[in-house]
N, C-alpha and C positions, 0 to 999 in steps of 0.2 A: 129792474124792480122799481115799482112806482116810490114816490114823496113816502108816503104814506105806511107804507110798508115798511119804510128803512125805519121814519121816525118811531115807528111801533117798536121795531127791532130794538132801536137804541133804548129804548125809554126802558124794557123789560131788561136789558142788558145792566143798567145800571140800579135798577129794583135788586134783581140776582144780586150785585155787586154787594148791595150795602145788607141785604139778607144774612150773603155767605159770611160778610165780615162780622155784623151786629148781633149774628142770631145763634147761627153754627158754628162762628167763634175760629171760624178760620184763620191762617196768618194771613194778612194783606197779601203777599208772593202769592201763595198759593192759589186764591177767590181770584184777584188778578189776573192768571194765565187761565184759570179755568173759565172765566168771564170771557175773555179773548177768544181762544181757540172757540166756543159756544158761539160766539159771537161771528165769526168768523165762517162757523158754518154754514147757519143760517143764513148769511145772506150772500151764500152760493158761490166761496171760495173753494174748488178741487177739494177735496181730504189732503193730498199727494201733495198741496200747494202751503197748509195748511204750516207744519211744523217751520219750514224755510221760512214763512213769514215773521213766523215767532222767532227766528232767530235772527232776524234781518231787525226786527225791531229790538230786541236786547240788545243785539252786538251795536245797533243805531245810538242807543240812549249810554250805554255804557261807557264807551269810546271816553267820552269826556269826562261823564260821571265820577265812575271808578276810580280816576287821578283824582278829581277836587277832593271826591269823600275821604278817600282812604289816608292822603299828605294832611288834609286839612283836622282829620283823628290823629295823626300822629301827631302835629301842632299842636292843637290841642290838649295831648296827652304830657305831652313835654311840662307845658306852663302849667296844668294840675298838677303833677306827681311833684314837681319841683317847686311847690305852694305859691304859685302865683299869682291866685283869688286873694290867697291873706295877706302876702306883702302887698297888692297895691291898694286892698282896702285900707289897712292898717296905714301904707305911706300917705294915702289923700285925707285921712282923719286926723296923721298928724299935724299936716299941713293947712288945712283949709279949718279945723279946732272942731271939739265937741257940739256947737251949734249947726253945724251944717255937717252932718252925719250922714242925714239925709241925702244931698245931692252927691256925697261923695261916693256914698255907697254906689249911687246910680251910677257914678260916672267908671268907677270902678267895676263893677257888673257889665254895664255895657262892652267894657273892651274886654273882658273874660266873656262873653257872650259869642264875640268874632269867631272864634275858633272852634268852641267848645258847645257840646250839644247843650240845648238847655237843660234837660233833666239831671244830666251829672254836674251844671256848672251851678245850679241853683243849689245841689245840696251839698255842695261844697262851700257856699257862702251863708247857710243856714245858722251855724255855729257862730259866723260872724255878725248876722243881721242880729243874733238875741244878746250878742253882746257890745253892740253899738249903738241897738236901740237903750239898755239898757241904762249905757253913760250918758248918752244923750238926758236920760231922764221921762222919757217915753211911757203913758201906761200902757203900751203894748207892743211887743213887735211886729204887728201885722202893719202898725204904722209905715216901718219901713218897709218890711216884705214885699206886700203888694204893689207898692211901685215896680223896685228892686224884679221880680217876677216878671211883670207886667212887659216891661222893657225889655227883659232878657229874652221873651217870648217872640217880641216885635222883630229882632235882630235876629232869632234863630231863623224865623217865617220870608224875612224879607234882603237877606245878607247872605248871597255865597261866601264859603263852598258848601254854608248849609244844603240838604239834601233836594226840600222840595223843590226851591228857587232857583236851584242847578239843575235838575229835571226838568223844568218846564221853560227856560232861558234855554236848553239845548232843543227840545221838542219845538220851541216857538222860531230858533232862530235867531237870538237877540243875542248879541254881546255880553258877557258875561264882567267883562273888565267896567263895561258903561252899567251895567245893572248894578255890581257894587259901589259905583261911586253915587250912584243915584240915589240908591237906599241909605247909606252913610249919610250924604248930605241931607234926606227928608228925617233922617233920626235924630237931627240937632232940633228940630222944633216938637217933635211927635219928645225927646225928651224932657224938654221941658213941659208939657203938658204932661207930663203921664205924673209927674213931681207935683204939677197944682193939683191936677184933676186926682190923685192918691190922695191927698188930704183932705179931700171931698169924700172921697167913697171909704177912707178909714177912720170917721169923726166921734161914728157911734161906737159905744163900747160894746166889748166883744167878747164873749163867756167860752173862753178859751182852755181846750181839755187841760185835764188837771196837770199829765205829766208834761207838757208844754207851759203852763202856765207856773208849776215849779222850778222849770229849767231855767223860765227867764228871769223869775225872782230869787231864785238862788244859782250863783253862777259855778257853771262846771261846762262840761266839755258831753256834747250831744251826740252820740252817734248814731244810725240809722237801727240797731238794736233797740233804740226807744222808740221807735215809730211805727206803725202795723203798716205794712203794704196796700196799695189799696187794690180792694176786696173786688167782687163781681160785679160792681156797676160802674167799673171804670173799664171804657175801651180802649182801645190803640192806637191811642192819639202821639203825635211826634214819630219818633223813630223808634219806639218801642212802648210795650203797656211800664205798665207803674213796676211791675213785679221786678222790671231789668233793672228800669232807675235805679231802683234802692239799694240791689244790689251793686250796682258800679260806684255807688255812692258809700258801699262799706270799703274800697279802695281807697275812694276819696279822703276818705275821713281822714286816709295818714299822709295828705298830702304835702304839709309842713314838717313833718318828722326832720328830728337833726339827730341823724346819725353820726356816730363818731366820723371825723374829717368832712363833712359835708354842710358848707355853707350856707346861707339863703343870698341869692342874687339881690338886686337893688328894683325899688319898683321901675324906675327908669329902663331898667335890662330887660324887663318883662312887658312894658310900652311898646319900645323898640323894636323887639320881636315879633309881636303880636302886628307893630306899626310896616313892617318889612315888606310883605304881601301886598297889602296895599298901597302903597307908596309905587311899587313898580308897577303894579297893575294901571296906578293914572299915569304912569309916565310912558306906559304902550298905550292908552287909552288918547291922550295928552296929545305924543307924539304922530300918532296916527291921524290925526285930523291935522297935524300943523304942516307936518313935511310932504313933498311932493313923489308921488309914488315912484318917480326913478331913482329917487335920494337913495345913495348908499347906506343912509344912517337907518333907513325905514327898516330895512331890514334884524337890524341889534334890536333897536327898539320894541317891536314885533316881538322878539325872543324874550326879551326883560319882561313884556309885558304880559308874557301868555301866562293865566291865572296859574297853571300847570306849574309851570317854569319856576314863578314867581313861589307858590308855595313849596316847593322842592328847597329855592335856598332859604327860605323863613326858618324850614326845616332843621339844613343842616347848618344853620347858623346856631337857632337855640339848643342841638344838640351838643356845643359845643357853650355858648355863651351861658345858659343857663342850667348847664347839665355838668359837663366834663370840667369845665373852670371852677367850680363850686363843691370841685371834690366827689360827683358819681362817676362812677366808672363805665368804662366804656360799652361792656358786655350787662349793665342793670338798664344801661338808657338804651340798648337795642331790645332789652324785655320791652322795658315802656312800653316804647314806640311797637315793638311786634303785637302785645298786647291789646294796644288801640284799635288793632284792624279787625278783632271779633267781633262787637258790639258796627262796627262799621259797614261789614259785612252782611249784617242785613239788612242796614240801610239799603246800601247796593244795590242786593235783590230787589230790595220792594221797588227801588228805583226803576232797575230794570224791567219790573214785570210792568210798572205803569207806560213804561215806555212803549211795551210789547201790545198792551190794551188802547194806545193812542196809534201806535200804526196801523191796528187792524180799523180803528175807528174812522181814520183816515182812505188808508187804501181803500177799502169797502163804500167809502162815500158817507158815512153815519154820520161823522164829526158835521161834517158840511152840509147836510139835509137839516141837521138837528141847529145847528148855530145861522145857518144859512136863512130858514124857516124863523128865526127869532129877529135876525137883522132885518129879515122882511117885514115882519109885523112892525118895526118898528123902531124895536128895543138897541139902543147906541153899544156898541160894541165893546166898551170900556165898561160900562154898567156892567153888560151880559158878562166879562171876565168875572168879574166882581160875585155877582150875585151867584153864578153858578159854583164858585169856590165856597161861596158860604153857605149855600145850599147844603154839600157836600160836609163840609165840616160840620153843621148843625148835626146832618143826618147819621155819620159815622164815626166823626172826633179825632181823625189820624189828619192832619194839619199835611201832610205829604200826599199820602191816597187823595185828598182835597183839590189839592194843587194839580197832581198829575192828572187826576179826570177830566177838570177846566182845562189846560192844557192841548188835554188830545179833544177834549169833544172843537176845538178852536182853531185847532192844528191847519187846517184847511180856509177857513174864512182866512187866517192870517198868511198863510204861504198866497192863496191867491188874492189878496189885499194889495191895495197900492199904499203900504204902511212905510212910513221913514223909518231909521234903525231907532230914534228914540223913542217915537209912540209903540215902535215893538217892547222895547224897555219897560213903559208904562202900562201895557198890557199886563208883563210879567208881574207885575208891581201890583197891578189892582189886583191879581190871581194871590198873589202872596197875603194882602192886605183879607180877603176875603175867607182867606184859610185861618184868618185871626182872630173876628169878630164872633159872637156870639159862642165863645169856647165854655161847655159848660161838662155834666157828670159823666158823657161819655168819653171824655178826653183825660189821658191819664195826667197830662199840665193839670188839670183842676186837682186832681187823688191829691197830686206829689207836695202842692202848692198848700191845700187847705189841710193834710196829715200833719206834713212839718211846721207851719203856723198855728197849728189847733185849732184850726177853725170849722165848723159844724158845714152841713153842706150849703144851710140857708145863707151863712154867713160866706160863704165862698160863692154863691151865686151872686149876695150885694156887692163883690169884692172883685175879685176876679173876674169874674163874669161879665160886670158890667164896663169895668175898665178896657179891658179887650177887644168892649164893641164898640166902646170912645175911641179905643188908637185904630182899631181896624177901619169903622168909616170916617174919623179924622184925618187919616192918611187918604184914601182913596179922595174926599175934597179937596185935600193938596193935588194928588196925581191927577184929578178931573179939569183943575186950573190951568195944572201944567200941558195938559193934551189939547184944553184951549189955544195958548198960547203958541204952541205950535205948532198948530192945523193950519 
C-alpha cells in the first residue's frame, strides 16, 4: 500500500477516534479497540490475524502497566484513607507559619500528587485549600487552588506510575526509573513557576458561586454533596469523567476520620512512604549506570530498582507504618487497598486498549508513514512529540488517550531511531508535557477544578487554562535544552 493511502487511513482513524469519544460519547476502551481492529482492516491485516494482534498488543502494554497502576492505587489509597493530604498540609503550615501557606500547600500537594490520581487527590485537599486560604488572609481561595491544581496536574501528566506516562514509557521503550527521576528533577523549577506565575493569573477578583464563596467565609467542613458534578460539556479527561471524581471524592472526604483507637501518623511517616518508591527507583537507576555488568551487586540492585518491586514495598511498608501501627486493623486496610483497584481498573483498560491502537498503528506501518512524513518535511521530532499530544488533548481532553495516541503514532520513528535511553526519556516527557498544555471545557480537570473553586467557566479558562499552557510549554523549553545538550 502506497504513502498515501496509509496516511489517509491514519488521518480518518483518528477523526473516528475523537468522534466515537467527543460525539457518541463512548468509553475511551471501547472507541480505542474499535478504532484499532477498523483500522487494522483496512489496511489489509487477515480478519483471522486480526483479534491475535489485539491481544499481542494488550497483553504488550499491560505487562508493565497493570503492576505500576494497580500498587501505585493501592499506595495511594493507603496515604488518602489514612489522612495524609491533611497531616502534611497541616504539618508544613505549622512549620513554615501562616505567610507562606501558599508554597506549603504546593509543596504538600505535590508529594500527595506522586501517588494519588489528581481528581481524588485534589478534592481531598479542597476543604484544606478554603481553609488555609482563609488564615492566610486571602480574598479568595482560588488564590491558592490554582496553583495547588495546576501542579498536581503537571505531576499526574508527567510522574509514573501515573497512567498516561506509564503507557507511553512502555510503548516508547524508555526507562521508566530515568523517566521518574527526570520528571521529579524538572518539577522543582516548573514549581516554582506555577507559585509566581498563580499569582499572576489569580490577581483579579473572582465572583465566585455563592455556596463556595459561603464556604470560605464561613468556616465548616465541604463535602462533595455541595458541589454539582460537572454536567455535559465536560469530557474524559484524566482517568475518568468528572462524574467518577466526585464520587471517589465522597470517600475522600472521610479521610482524616478518627475512629476510636485509630491514630494519625506524623507528616514525616507519610513523606517517607510516599519517599520509598523512589528513593529505590534512583538507586536501580543510579546503580545501573555505575557498576559493571558482571558486578554481582547489579543484579540486587536491578531488583531494588524495578519500579514494580519498588512500589510493592512502599506498599507493604505503609500498610503497616501508616495503617496497622496507627490502630486500623488489618482486614479494613485490605478493604482499602482491594477497593483502590476499581476506579484503577479502568485506567488499566483504557491503557490497554491505547496500547492495542499503537501496535496496530505500528505493525501496519501507519505510525511511521504518518510521523515518518512529518520528520520528512521537516518538523524535529521532539516538537512533533509535543504538538501531536496537544493536538490530542485540545481535540478530546482525556490527558491519557492524548499520550497513548502520540505514543503509538511515534512508536516506530522511535524503535527505528538511533535515539540514546535519555532523549527516549525526553521524548516521553515532551508527550506528557503536551497532554498538559492548553487543558480547557472538554477535560474533566477543568469541571473538578472550577465546581470546587466556584469559578465560572470564563474564569477557569483565565485560571486554569492558561496556567497549564505556561507549565506545559515551560517544561517542553526545559526538555528542548536538555535534548540540545545531549545530542
Amino acid at each position: 500500500m502506497g504513502t498515501g493511502y496509509l496516511v489517509a487511513v491514519a488521518v480518518a482513524a483518528i477523526v473516528l477516534l475523537l468522534v466515537l469519544v467527543m460525539k457518541v460519547k463512548l468509553p475511551a476502551f471501547v472507541a480505542l479497540l474499535l478504532v484499532a481492529v477498523g483500522t487494522a482492516l483496512a489496511t489489509g491485516v487477515p480478519p483471522e490475524e486480526v483479534v491475535p494482534l489485539v491481544v499481542e498488543g494488550m497483553g504488550g502494554t499491560l505487562g508493565t502497566v497493570a503492576l505500576l497502576v494497580g500498587l501505585g492505587a493501592m499506595l495511594g489509597s493507603i496515604v488518602e484513607k489514612t489522612g495524609g493530604a491533611q497531616i502534611l498540609a497541616d504539618g508544613l503550615a505549622e512549620r513554615l507559619g501562616p505567610k507562606r501557606v501558599g508554597p506549603a500547600l504546593l509543596l504538600a500537594s505535590s508529594i500527595v500528587a506522586v501517588p494519588i490520581f489528581f481528581d481524588v487527590a485534589f478534592i481531598i485537599l479542597v476543604p484544606i485549600i478554603l481553609s488555609f486560604a482563609r488564615s492566610a488572609g486571602h480574598r479568595s481561595p482560588v488564590i491558592v487552588g490554582i496553583p495547588v491544581a495546576v501542579l498536581m496536574v503537571f505531576l499526574h501528566n508527567t510522574v509514573p506510575p501515573h497512567p498516561g506516562v506509564t503507557g507511553s514509557s512502555t510503548l516508547l521503550g524508555a526507562d521508566i526509573g530515568l523517566v521518574t527521576i527526570t520528571a521529579l528533577l524538572i518539577a522543582v523549577p516548573i514549581g516554582l513557576l506555577c507559585h509566581v506565575a498563580g499569582k499572576l493569573v489569580t490577581r483579579p477578583d473572582f465572583d465566585l458561586a455563592p455556596r463556595v464563596r459561603e464556604q470560605f467565609e464561613r468556616p465548616g467542613v465541604l463535602t462533595t454533596g455541595d458541589v454539582d458534578a460537572p454536567s455535559g460539556g465536560a469530557g474524559r479527561g484524566h482517568e475518568g469523567d468528572g462524574e467518577r471524581a466526585v464520587a471517589a471524592g465522597g470517600s475522600a472526604a472521610v479521610a482524616a476520620r478518627t475512629d476510636s483507637g485509630v491514630t494519625r501518623p506524623s507528616p514525616l511517616a507519610v513523606v517517607l512512604m510516599v519517599a520509598v518508591p523512589v528513593i529505590m527507583i534512583a538507586i536501580g537507576t543510579v546503580g545501573g549506570l555505575l557498576l559493571a555488568d558482571d558486578s554481582p551487586a547489579l543484579g540486587v540492585v536491578s531488583l531494588v530498582g524495578a519500579p514494580a518491586f519498588a512500589l510493592l514495598v512502599a506498599v507493604m511498608l505503609s500498610l503497616y507504618v501508616l495503617g496497622v501501627r496507627h490502630g486500623w486493623g488489618r482486614t479494613q486496610m485490605g478493604e482499602v487497598m482491594d477497593a483502590s483497584l476499581a476506579p484503577a481498573a479502568i485506567v488499566v483498560f483504557v491503557t490497554g486498549a491505547g496500547g492495542v491502537f499503537a501496535r496496530v498503528l505500528s505493525e501496519t506501518g501507519l505510525g511511521g508513514s504518518i510521523s515518518g512524513l512529518l520528520v520528512g518535511a521537516g518538523v524535529p521530532v521532539l516538537l512533533l512529540a509535543f504538538l501531536i499530544a496537544t493536538v490530542f488533548k485540545v481535540a478530546q481532553g482525556s490527558g491519557t488517550v492524548a499520550t497513548l495516541a502520540a505514543a503509538g503514532l511515534l512508536q516506530s520513528t522511535v524503535e527505528g531511531g538511533d535515539f540514546s535511553a535519555f532523549q527516549v526519556v525526553l521524548l516521553v516527557l515532551a508527550i506528557a508535557c503536551g497532554s498538559i498544555a492548553l487543558s480547557h471545557i472538554n477535560d474533566s480537570g477543568f469541571w473538578i477544578v472550577t465546581r470546587f473553586l466556584g469559578l465560572s467557566v470564563a474564569d477557569g479558562l483565565r485560571t486554569w487554562t492558561v496556567l497549564c499552557t505556561i507549565l506545559g510549554w515551560t517544561t517542553f523549553a526545559i526538555i528542548s535544552l536538555l535534548w540540545v545538550l545531549v545530542s
